[in-house]
C-alpha positions in Angstrom: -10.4 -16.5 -19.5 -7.1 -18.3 -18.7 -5.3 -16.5 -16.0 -1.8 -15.6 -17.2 1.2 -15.5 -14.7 2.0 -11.4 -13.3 5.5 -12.1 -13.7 6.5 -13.5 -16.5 3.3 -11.1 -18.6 4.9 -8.2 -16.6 7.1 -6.7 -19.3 4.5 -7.0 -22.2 1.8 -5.6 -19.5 4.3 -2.7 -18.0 4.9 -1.6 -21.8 1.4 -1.5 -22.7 0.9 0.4 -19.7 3.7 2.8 -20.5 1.9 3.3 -23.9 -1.1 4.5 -21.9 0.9 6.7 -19.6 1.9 8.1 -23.0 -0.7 9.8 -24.0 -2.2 7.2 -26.9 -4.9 6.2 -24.5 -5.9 8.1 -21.7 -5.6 6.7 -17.8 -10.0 5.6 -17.1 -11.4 7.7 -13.8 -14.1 6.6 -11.6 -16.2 8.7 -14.0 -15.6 5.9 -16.9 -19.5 6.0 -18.4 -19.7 2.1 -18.1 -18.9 2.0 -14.2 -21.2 4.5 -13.5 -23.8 2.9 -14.9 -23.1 -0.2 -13.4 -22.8 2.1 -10.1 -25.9 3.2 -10.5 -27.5 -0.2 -11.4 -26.0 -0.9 -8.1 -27.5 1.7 -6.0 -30.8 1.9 -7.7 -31.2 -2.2 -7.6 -31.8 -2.2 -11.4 -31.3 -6.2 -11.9 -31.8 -6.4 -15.6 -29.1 -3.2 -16.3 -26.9 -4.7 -13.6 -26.7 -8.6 -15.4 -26.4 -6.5 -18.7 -23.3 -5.4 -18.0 -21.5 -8.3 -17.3 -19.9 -10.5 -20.3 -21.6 -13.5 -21.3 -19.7 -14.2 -24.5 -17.4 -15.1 -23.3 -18.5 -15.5 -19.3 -17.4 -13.0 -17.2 -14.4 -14.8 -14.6 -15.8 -13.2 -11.4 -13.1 -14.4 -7.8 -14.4 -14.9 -4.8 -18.2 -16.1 -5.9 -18.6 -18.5 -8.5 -19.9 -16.7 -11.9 -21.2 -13.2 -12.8 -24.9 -14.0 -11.1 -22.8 -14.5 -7.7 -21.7 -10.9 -8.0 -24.7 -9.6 -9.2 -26.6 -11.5 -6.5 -24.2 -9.7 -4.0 -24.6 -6.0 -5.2 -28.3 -6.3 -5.8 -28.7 -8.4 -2.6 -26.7 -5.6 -0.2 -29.3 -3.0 -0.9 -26.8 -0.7 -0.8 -27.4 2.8 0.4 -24.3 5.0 -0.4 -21.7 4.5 -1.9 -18.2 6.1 -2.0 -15.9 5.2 -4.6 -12.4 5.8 -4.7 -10.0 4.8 -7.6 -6.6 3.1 -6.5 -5.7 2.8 -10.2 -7.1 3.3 -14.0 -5.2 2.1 -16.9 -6.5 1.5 -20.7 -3.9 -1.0 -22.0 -5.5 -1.0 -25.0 -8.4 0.6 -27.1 -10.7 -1.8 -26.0 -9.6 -2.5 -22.6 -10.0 -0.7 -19.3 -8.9 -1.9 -15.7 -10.3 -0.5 -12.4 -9.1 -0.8 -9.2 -11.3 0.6 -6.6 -11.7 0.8 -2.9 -15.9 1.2 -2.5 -16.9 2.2 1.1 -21.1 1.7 0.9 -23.6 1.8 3.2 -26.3 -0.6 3.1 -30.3 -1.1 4.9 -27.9 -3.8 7.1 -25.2 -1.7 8.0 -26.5 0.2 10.4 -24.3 3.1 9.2 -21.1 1.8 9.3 -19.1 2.1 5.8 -18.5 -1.4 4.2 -14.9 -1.5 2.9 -15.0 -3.5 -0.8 -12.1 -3.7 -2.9 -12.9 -3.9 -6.8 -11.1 -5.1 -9.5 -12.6 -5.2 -12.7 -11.6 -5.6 -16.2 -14.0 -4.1 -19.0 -13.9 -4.9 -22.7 -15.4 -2.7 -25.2 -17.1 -5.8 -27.1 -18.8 -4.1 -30.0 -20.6 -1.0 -29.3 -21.1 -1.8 -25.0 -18.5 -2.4 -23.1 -19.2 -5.6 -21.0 -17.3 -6.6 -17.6 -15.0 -10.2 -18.1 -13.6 -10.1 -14.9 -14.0 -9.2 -11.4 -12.1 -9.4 -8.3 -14.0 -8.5 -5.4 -12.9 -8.5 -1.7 -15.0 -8.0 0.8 -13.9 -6.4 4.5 -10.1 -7.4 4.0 -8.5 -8.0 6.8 -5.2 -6.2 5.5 -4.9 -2.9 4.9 -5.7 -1.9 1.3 -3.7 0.8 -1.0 -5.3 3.8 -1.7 -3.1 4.4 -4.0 -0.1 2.7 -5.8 2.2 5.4 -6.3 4.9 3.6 -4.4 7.9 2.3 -5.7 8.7 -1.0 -4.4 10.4 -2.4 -7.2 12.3 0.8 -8.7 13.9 0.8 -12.1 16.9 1.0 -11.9 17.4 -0.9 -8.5 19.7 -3.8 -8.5 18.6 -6.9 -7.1 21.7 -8.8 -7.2 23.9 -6.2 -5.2 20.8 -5.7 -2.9 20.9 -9.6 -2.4 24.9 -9.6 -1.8 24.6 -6.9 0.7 21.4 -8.5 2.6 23.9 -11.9 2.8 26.4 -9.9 4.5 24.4 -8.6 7.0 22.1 -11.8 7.5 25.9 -13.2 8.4 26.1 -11.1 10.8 23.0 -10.9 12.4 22.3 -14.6 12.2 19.1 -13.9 10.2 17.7 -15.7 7.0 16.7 -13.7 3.9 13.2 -13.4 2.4 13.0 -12.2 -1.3 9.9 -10.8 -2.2 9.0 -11.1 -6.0 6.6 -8.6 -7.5 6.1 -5.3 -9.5 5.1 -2.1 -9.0 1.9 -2.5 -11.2 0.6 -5.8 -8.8 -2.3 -4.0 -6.4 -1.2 -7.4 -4.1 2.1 -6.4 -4.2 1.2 -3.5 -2.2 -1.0 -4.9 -0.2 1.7 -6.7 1.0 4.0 -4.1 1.1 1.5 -2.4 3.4 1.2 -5.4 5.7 4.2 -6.2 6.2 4.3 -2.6 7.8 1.8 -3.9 10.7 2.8 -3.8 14.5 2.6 -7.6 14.9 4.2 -8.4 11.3 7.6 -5.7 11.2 9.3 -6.8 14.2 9.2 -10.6 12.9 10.7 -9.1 9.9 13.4 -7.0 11.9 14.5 -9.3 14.4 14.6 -12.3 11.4 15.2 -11.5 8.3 16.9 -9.2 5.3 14.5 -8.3 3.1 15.3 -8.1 -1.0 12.7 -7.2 -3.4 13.1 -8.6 -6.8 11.6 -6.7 -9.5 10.1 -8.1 -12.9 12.7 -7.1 -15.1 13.5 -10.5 -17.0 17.3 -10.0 -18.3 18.4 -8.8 -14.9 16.9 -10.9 -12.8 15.7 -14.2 -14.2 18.7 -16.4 -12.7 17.2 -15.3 -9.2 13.6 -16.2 -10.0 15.5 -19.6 -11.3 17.1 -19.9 -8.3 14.5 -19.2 -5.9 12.4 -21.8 -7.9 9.9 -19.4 -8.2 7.5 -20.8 -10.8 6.4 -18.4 -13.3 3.4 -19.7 -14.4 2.3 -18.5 -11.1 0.8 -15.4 -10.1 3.2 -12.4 -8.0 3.8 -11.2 -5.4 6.1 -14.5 -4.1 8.3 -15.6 -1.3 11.1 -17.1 -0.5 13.4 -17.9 1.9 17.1 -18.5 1.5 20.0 -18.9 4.5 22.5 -16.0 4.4 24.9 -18.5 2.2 22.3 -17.7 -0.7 21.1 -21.6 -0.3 16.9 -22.1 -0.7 15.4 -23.0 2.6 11.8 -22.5 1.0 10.2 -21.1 -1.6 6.0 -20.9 -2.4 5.0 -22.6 -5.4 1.6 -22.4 -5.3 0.6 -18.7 -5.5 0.1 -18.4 -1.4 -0.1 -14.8 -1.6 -0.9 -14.2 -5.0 -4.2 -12.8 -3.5 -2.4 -10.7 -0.7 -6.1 -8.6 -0.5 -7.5 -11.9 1.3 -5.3 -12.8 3.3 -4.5 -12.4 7.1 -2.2 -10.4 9.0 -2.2 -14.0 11.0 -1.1 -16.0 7.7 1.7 -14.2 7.0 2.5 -14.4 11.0 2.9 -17.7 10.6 4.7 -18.1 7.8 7.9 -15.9 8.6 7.5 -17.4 12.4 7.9 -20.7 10.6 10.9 -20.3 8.5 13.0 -17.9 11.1 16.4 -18.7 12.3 16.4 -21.4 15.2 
């Protein structure tokens, strides 16, 4: 499955999901009949219905591990115990299509009783009469803090980026700070993760003391100059950074997808990259 860009999909993807919002297909809940018994497979260590599950037909795209056996071999080889399951976010896009976004807290025979935080993304496609998984993103123990829901909205409507960007140039004038634009959608689970992260104790004051935050939403006629000029590739994957002086001019800007995959980074990563690129 070719992985298509958050950005430049987003206005295709944030209609279909408007269509679902709708009415015409119904937001999935953790009680979608498919995860449960791929839950179930889970806790009761059911091998064959587990590998069932998963697309072969084509593969099922699984991150972190290499192939749906890799995630199989991890759920099967936990020996999980308990398992609480808590949906960040369902959404049916289409008929056939269902996306899960779920925060897992299990205990396993290795745990020793302490909850194992796993973040789950996964992608099911009604092929036929079963639905099958095709893609899974799975974090294990992330070291940032995870949404538990992403009712938040970073990236409002009707916001305007380009006044939001003159205002931020004023004040980064006068404060002798550098702006960071921030590129993303309310829809992108990373975008909240870094959203979240950037609330931490070691990561804020950086951002205080530094910078003039502007969040660019996804909305193409508004703001496609700005992704233009913050040579922010779209065939790349949101949330994105960049860095600009407060005369608008590009100091830096991430090409390639550094925290697309927000849920696996570091609160030291992202340290180190606004430490990097503050005013002398």
């Amino acid at each position: 499955m070719n992985r298509v860009s958050k950005f430049a999909a987003c206005v295709v993807l944030a209609a279909a999901l408007a269509c679902a919002a709708g009415g015409q297909s119904p937001a999935p809940t953790a009680d979608f009949a498919p995860f449960q018994q791929w839950m179930g497979a889970v806790l009761t260590g059911e091998a064959a219905t587990l590998k069932s599950l998963y697309s072969t037909d084509p593969p099922a795209q699984v991150r972190v591990k290499t192939g749906a056996d890799a995630d199989t071999s991890f759920w099967l080889g936990e020996k999980t115990q308990n398992m609480n399951v808590e949906l960040v976010r369902g959404t049916t896009p289409r008929p056939d299509i269902t996306h899960l976004i779920l925060r897992i807290n299990m205990e396993t025979s290795s745990s020793n009783g302490k909850p194992i935080l796993i973040t789950d993304d996964q992608v099911w496609q009604k092929q036929g009469e079963p639905w099958k998984l095709v893609s899974v993103e799975r974090t294990d123990a992330p070291s940032l803090e995870q949404p538990s829901d992403m009712k938040k909205e970073i990236y409002p409507a009707s916001a305007d980026a380009h006044a939001e960007l003159k205002d931020a140039e004023e004040k980064a004038s006068r404060e002798h700070n550098r702006l960071l634009l921030i590129f993303g959608a309310n829809w992108c689970f990373d975008c909240h993760v870094l959203d979240l992260a950037f609330q931490r104790p070691e990561l804020a004051p950086i951002l205080a003391a530094n910078y003039e935050v502007v969040h660019v939403g996804p909305d193409e006629k508004k703001n496609a100059d700005l992704v233009q000029q913050s040579d922010i590739p779209l065939n790349k994957d949101i949330p994105a950074m960049a860095v600009a002086d407060s005369d608008g001019k590009l100091i830096v800007s991430q090409k390639n997808g550094e925290v697309e995959d927000a849920r696996q980074l570091t609160p030291e990563v992202l340290a180190e990259f606004l430490n990097k690129w503050k005013p002398n």
